[in-house]
N, C-alpha and C positions, 0 to 999 in steps of 0.2 A: 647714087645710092651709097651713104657713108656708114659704112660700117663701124658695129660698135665694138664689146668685146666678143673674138669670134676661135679666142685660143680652145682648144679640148687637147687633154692629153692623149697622147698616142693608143695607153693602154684602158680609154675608158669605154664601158660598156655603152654599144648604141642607142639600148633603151634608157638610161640616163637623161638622153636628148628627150626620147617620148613621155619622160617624168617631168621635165623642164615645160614643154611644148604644152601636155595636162593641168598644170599649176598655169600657165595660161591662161586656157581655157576657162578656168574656176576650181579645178580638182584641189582639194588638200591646202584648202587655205588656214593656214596655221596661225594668223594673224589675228582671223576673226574667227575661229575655230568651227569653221564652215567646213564640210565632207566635201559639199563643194555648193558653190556659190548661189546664195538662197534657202540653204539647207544648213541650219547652226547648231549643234550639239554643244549640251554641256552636261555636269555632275546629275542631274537633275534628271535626264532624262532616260527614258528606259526605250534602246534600240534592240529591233527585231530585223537580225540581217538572213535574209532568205536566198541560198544558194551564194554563199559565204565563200567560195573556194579556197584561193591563197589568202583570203583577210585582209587585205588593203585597209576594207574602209569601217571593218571591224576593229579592226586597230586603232586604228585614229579615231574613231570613236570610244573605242577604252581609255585612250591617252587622255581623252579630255574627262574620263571619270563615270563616264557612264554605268548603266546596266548593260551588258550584252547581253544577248540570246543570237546565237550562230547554230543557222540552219543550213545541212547539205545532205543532197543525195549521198556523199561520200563518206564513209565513216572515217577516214582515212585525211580525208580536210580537214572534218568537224575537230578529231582528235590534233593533228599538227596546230591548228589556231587557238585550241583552247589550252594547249600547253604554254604557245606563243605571249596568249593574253595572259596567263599567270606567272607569265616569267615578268611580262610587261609591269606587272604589279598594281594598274592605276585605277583598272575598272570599279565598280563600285560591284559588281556580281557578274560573275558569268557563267553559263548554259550554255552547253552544248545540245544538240540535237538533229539526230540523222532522219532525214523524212524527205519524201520527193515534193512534200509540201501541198501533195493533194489527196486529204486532207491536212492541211496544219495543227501538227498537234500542240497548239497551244489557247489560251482562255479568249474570251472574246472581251474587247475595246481596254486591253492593258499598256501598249507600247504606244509611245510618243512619235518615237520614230521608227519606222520601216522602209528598209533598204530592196532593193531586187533589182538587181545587175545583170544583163548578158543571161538572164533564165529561160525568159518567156519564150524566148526563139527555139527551145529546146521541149517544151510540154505539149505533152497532145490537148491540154483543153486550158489554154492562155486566159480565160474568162471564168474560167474556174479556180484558179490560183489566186488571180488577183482580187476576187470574190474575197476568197480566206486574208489575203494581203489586209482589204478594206476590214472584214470582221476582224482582226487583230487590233485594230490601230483606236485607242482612245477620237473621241471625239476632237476631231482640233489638230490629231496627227500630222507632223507632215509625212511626205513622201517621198522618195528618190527611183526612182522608174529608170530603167534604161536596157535597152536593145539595141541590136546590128543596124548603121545606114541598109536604106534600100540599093542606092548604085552601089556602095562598096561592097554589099554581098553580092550583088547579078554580077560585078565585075570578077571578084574573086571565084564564082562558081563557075567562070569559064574555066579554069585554070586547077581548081583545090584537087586533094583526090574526091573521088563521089561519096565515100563515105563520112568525108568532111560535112556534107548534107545529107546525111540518112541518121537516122533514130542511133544511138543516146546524141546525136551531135545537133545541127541548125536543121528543123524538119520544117520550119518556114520564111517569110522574110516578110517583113513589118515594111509597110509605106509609111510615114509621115500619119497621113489621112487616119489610115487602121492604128494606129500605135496610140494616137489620140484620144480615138473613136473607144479603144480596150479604155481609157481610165476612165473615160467621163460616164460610161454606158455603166459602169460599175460603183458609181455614185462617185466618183473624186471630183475636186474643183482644181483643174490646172491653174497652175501660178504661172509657169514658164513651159514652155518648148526649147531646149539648147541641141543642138547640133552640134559634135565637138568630134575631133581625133582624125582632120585628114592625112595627119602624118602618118598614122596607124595604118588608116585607113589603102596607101599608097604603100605601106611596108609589107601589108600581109600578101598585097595585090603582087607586089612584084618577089617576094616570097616565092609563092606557088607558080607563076609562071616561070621563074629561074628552075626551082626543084622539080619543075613538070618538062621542062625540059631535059635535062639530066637524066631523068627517067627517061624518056625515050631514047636519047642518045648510048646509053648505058644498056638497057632491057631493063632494069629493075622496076619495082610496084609502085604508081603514084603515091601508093598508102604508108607507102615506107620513108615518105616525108616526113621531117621531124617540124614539133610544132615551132612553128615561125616565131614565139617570143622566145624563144630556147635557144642556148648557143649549143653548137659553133653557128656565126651569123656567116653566110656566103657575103664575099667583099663588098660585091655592089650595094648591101646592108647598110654596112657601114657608110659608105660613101652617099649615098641617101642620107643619113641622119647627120653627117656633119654637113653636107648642103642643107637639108633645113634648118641647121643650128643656125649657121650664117645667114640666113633669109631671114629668120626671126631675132635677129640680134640689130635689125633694123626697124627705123617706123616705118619704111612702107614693105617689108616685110610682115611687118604684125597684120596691116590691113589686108594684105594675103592671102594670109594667115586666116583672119576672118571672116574672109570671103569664099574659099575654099573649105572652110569646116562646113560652112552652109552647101556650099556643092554638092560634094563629097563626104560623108560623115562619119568614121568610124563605127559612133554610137549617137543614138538618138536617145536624149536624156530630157524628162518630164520631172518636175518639183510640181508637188499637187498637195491639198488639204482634204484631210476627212468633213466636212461639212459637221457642226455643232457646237 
């Protein structure tokens, strides 16, 4: 197995590698100004991101000129991204807007595009959101769906603290099958099923069983785990993500790579159309 380039520098952050590793996968394609891959924004189009947190992909979609509408529970997000987006300069308008999203207080069949990331694993009635998702989205809309893998969650919930899985945090865990079954029962026409993030997926895993140990050994609270993308990163962190830098800086790494996203999946990512 011939290695390509596999240098990182000493002081680079881990999640770096999990940025590299997503642009992979299809995430932040900047080339084709795809959010991610099958999914195209431009000037033209009016995105509705629901449960927006840190703005990733409200970003990148302002960059390319868009309309934003950034929705979260948090008043506290909403406001950091929308500061963010008008420092950015490029959007063509942006909204902010704090709401848990059920109801959506916004008009029916306006946005082109709609975003909903890492949400639905958190609401008590996932079929009711995405209800309002579909009533938002002009006819022709696409979509961007995504939720927790099923093994990377069973795995991780041996391990997280319990309140990791209790209400405001993951109060379910999505199969494949059920993740599916949520868009299309709600009128969407999937385009793609993608599988992506077993790097993620293996960081958060061994995360919580490092810091669950500690805890015991220590007496301290599970819950006083800090969150696994946050530094300080415990070593063995680090040392994960420069072995999968080097796994993926190969071709039969990448095929790996591709084989294990489908395994294992961090996130379970659907691109779907409004029907019309």
């Amino acid at each position: 197995m011939s290695a390509l380039n596999t240098t990182v520098p000493a002081d680079i952050d881990p999640t770096w590698i999990g940025l590299l590793d997503g642009k992979m996968s299809g995430w932040l394609q900047t080339d084709t100004d795809e959010l991610f891959r099958g999914f195209p924004v431009s000037a033209s189009d009016t995105v509705l991101d629901v449960g927006c947190g840190g703005g990733f992909s409200a970003l990148f979609c302002g960059s390319r000129g868009a309309s934003i509408t950034a929705v979260d529970i948090s008043a506290e997000a909403v406001a950091t991204l929308t500061q963010k987006l008008q420092e950015q300069g490029k959007a063509r308008h942006i909204e902010g807007v704090v709401s848990d999203s059920d109801p959506l207080p916004v008009s029916d069949q306006w946005a082109s595009r709609v975003v909903c990331q890492e949400v639905l694993e958190h609401v008590a009635d996932p079929r009711r959101v995405v209800d309002e998702l579909v009533r938002a989205g002009q006819p022709g809309a696409l979509y961007l769906l995504s939720v927790p893998g099923e093994l990377s969650e069973t795995v991780q919930k041996a391990f997280a603290p319990a309140d990791y899985y209790e209400h405001p945090n993951h109060i379910r865990i999505f199969s494949q099958a059920s993740f599916v079954d949520l868009a299309e029962s709600a009128g969407l026409d999937i385009i793609e099923y993608c599988p992506t993030g077993f790097f993620w997926a293996m960081w958060t895993s061994l995360h919580w069983a490092i810091t669950g140990t500690k805890a015991r050994t220590t007496g301290s609270s599970y819950s006083a785990s800090h969150d696994p993308f946050s530094p300080p990163y415990d070593e063995s962190l680090r040392d994960w993500a420069l072995l999968w830098n080097k796994l993926i800086a190969t071709p039969e790494g990448k095929a790996f790579k591709a084989e294990m996203d489908k395994v294992m999946p961090k996130t379970q990512v659907i691109i779907a159309r409004k029907p019309g």
